[in-house]
C-alpha positions in Angstrom: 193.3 27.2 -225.0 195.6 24.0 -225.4 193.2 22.0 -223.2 190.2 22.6 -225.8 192.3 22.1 -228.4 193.3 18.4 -227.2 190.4 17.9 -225.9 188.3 18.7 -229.9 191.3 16.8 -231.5 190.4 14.0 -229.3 187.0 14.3 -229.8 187.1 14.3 -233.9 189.4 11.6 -234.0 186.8 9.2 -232.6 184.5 10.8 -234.7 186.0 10.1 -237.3 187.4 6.9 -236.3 183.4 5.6 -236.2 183.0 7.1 -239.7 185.3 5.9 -241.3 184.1 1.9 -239.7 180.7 2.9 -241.1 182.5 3.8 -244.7 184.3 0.6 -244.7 181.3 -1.5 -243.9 179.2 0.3 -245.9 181.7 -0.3 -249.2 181.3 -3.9 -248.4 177.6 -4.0 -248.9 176.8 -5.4 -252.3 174.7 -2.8 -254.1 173.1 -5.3 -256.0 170.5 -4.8 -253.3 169.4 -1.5 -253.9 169.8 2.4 -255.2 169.2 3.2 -251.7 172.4 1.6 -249.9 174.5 3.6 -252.8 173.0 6.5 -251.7 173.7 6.2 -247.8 177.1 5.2 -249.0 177.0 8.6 -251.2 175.8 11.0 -247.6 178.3 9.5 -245.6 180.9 10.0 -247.4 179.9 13.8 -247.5 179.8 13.9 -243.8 183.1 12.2 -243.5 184.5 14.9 -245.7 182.9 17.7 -243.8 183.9 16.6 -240.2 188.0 16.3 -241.9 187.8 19.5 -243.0 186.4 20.7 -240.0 189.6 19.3 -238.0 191.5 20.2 -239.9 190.7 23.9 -239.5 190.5 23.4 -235.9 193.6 21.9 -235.5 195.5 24.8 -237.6 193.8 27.7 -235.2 195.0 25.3 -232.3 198.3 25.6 -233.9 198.5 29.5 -234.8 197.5 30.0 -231.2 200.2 27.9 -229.9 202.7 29.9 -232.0 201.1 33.2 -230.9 201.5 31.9 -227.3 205.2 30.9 -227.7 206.0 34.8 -229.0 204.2 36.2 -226.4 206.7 34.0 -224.2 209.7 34.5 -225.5 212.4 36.2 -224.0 213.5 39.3 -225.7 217.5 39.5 -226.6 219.2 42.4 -225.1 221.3 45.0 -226.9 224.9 44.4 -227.2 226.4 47.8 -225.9 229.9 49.0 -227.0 232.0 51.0 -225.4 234.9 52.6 -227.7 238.1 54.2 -226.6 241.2 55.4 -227.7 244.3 57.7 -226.8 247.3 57.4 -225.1 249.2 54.0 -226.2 249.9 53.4 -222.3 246.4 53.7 -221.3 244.8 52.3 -224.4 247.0 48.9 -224.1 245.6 49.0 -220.2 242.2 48.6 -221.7 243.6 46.1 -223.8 244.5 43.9 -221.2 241.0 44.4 -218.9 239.4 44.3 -221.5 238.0 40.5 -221.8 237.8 40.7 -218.0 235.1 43.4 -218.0 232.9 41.8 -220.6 233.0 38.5 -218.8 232.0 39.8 -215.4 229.6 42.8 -217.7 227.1 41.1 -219.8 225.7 42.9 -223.1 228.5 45.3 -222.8 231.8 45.1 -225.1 234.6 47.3 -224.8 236.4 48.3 -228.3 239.9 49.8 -227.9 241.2 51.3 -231.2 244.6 52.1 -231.8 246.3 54.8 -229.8 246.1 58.4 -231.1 247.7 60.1 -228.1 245.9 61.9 -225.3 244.8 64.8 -227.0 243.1 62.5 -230.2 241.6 60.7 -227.5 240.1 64.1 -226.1 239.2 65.4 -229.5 237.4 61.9 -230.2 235.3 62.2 -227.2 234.3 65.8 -227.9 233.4 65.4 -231.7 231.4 61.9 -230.7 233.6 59.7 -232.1 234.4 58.1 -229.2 232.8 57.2 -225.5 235.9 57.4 -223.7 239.1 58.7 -224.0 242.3 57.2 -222.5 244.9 60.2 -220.5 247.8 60.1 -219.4 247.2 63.1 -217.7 244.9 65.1 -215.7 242.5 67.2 -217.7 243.2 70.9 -218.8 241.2 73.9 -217.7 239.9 74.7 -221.0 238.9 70.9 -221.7 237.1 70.5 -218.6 235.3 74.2 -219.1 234.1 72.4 -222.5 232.4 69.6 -220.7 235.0 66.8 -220.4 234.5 64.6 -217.2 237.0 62.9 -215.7 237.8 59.6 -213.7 241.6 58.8 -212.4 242.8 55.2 -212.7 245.6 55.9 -210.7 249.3 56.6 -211.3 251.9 54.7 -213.4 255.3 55.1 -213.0 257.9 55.9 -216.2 260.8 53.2 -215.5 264.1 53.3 -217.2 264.7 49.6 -218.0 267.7 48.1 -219.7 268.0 44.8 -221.7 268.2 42.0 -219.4 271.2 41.2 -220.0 272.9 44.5 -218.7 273.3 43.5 -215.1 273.2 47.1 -213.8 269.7 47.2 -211.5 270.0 50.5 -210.0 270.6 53.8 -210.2 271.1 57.2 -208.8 269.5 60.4 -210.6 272.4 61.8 -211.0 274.0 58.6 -212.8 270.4 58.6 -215.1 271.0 62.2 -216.0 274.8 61.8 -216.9 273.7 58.7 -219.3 270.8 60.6 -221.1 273.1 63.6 -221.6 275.9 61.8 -223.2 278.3 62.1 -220.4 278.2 59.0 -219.6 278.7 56.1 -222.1 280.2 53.0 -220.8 278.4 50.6 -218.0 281.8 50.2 -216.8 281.0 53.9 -215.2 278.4 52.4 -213.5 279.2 49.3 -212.0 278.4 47.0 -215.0 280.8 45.7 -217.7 283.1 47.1 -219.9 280.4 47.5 -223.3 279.4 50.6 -224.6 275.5 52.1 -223.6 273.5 52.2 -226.3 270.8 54.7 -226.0 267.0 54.8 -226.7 264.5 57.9 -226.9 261.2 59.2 -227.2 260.7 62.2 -229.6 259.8 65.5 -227.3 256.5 65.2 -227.0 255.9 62.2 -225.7 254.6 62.3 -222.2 257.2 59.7 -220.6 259.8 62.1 -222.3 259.0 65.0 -220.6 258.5 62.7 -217.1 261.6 62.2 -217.8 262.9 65.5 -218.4 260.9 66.9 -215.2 262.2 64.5 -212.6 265.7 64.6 -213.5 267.4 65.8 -216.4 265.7 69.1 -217.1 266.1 70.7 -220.5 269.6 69.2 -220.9 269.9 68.0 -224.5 270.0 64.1 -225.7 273.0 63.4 -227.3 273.6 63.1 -230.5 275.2 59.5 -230.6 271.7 58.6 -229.8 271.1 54.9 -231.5 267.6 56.3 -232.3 264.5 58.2 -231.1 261.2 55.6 -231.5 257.5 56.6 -231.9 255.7 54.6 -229.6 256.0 52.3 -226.4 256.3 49.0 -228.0 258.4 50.2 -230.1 261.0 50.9 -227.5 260.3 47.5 -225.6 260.9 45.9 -228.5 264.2 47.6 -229.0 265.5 47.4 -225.5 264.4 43.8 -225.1 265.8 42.9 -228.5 269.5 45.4 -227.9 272.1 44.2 -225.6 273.7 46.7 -223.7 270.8 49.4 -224.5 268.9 51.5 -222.1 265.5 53.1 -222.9 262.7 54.4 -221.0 258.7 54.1 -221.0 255.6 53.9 -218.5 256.1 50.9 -216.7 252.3 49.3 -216.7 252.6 49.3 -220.6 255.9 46.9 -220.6 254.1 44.6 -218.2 250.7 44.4 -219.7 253.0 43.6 -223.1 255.1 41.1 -221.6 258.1 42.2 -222.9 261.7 41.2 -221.5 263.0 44.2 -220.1 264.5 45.4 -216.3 263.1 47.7 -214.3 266.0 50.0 -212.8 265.8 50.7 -209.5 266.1 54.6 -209.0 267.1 55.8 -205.2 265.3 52.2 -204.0 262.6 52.2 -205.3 261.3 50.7 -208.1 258.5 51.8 -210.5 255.7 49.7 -208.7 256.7 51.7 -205.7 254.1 54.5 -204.4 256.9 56.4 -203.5 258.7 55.8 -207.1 259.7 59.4 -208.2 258.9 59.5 -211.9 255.3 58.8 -212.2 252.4 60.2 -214.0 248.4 60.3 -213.4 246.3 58.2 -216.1 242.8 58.4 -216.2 239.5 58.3 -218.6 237.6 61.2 -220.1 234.2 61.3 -221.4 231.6 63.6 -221.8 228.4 64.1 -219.8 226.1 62.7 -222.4 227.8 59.3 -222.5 228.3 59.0 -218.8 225.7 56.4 -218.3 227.1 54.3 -221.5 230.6 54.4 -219.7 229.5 54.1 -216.1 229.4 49.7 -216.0 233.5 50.5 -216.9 233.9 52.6 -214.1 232.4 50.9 -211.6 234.1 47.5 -212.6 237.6 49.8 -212.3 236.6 50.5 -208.8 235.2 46.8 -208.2 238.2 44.6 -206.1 238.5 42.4 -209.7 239.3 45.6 -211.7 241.5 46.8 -208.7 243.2 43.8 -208.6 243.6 44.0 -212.2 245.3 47.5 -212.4 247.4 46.6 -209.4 248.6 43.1 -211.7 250.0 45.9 -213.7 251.9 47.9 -211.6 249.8 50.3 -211.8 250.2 52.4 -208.5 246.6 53.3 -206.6 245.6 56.4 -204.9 
């Protein structure tokens, strides 16, 4: 269709050309002569505006087929697909971190982490539609997997006790962890480290590194009252450890790496909580429900890619 249509414009334009020579010479013609010359003059004219319009037509169906051509070329956009999550703070700031990651190496999908509403929020989200995925940090229960909800373990994270940097103390025993978190003992002097009074950091109850805590090693014993205060979330105790001297806290591990945040790892019977064989430890995971599992897939499969391994294992996140 473009080749006729260069080939009339090419065409009409000599036409036209020859026309308009005749028009000029014909204007020069003194029509003193005759009434006939003026009346050539007058039919030429005519044709000349004929054959315009003509072209003029021509070249605008020329054009409206080139436009109708270029639509029928162009290269539809694809649908931006998002991926929303929330839940546990430890697993939510996870996502956090892989997030820009999976998008880069994942075109047309974005992943949108909302704040953390805890495990169970992030369950309830998933099961009212609210959310794709929901972020555990722990395996699912009987009745929420008879109700639908799928399942897909990340892997294990470990619940460090760190201190502020400055403490100097890198390990302990279980038995010296349990005496400090029940108010027995209060001094790092009783521990190998200066002469300065422990100042003591908690979860409330329910918190799921709490009750790591309480079912590795110090059981149902009570926190003690002289307590410097009992936080709500992870970053907040990072931030308090980090910013206390002489304070001790606790927390899943992964969370104080992906943050950044200044605080030391202790060292419980040698290992640390990168360690595989680190006692305190917990399983993470995502849950989702059948009817978004091809919406959520593209995350799981980067997860188990070597880039989203390597990314989990960048957080001490421990695999198997």
């Amino acid at each position: 269709m473009n080749f006729l249509c260069i080939r009339l414009s090419v065409f009409l334009r000599v036409k036209l050309s020859g026309l308009q020579d005749v028009d000029q010479n014909l204007t020069r013609v003194d029509i003193r002569f005759n009434q006939t010359w003026s009346s050539h003059m007058y039919s030429s004219r005519k044709l000349v505006i004929f054959l315009i319009l003509i072209a003029l037509l021509a070249i605008a169906a020329c054009t409206s087929d080139d436009e109708e051509e270029s639509k029928a070329t162009a290269v539809p956009t694809q649908e931006t697909i998002v991926i929303t999550a929330s839940g546990s703070g430890t697993v939510t700031l996870i996502l956090e971190t892989i997030e820009e990651a999976f998008e880069a190496d994942t075109p047309n999908y974005n992943l949108e982490v909302l704040s953390g509403s805890g495990t169970g929020g992030g369950i309830e989200g998933v099961f009212t539609d609210v959310l794709d995925i929901a972020a555990m940090a722990r395996p699912p229960e009987a009745d929420e997997t008879e109700q639908g909800l799928q399942y897909f373990k990340i892997g294990f994270a470990g619940d460090a006790i760190y201190t502020h940097p400055d403490v100097g103390v890198t390990a302990l025993s279980k038995e010296q962890i349990s005496g400090i978190f029940s108010g027995e003992i209060t001094n790092w002097s009783e521990v190998g480290g200066e002469d300065a009074d422990i100042i003591l950091f908690l979860r409330n109850d329910d918190d799921s590194s709490t009750q790591s805590l309480r079912s590795s090693i110090i059981g149902e014993t009570p926190f003690p009252e002289t307590a410097a205060q009992v936080l709500t979330s992870q970053n907040d105790m990072q931030m308090a450890v980090s910013g206390t001297p002489n304070s001790i806290g606790y927390g899943t591990w992964p969370s104080a790496v992906a943050s950044g945040t200044k605080v030391s790892p202790i060292e419980i019977d040698g290992e640390l909580p990168s360690s595989p064989d680190y006692s305190i430890k917990k399983e993470i995971g995502l849950g989702y429900v059948e009817a978004d599992s091809e919406r959520v897939q593209p995350l799981l499969d980067w997860l188990l890619s070597d880039k989203g391994q390597a990314a989990l294992q960048n957080l001490d996140i421990i695999i198997g």
